[in-house]
C-alpha positions, -999 to +999 in steps of 0.1 A: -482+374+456-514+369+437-512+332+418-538+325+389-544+295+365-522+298+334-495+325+348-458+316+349-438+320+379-398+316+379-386+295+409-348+306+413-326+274+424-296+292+427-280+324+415-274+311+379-301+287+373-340+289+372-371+273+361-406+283+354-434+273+366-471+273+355-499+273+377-524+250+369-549+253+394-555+269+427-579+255+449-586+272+485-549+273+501-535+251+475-517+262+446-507+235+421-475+242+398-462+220+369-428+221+350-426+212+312-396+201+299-395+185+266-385+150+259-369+132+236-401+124+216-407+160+203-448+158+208-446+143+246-436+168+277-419+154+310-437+169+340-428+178+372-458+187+395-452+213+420-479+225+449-476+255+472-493+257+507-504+293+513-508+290+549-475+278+559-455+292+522-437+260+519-437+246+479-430+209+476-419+186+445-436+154+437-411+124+442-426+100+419-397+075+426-415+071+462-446+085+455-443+114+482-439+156+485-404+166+493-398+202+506-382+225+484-368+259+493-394+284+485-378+309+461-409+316+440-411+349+423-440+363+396-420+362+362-422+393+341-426+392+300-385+404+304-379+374+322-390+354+295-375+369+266-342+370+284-345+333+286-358+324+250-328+348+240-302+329+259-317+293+247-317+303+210-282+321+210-265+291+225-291+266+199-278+284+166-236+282+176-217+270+144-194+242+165-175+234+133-200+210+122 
């Protein structure tokens, strides 16, 4: 798989449930991931930093609680413009439910 700066990758953590990734930079046999998620001040994003090893293919999380890399299963795939859509749909259909409010 070919990584660059700025693409979006989907890391699948089980069958239901994914997250995307964006490569931030790739240095040598380093590639460097982060995760936005929004917070609950609407300007700021919580970030979760993510960095691949080519050589070995093994993708660890930062653990800022101890300030170390923990292992995580490598399930990284290139994510398509269908994959994206498909997610923005699913977010927004579920967003815009009338609960009887």
């Amino acid at each position: 798989m070919t990584y660059s700066e700025g693409s979006t990758y989907k890391l699948q953590s089980d069958y239901y449930e994914s997250i995307l990734l964006e490569c931030s930079y790739v240095k040598d046999n380093t590639i460097w991931l982060v995760h936005k998620t929004p917070s609950l001040n609407s300007n700021v994003n919580d970030l979760v930093y993510y960095k691949l090893n080519r050589e070995t293919n093994k993708l660890y999380k930062l653990n800022l609680a101890f300030s170390s890399w923990d292992s995580v299963e490598n399930t990284l795939s290139e994510c398509m413009a269908q994959d994206l859509w498909s997610k923005r749909q699913g977010y927004t259909s579920y967003n815009n439910m009338n609960q009887g409010d």
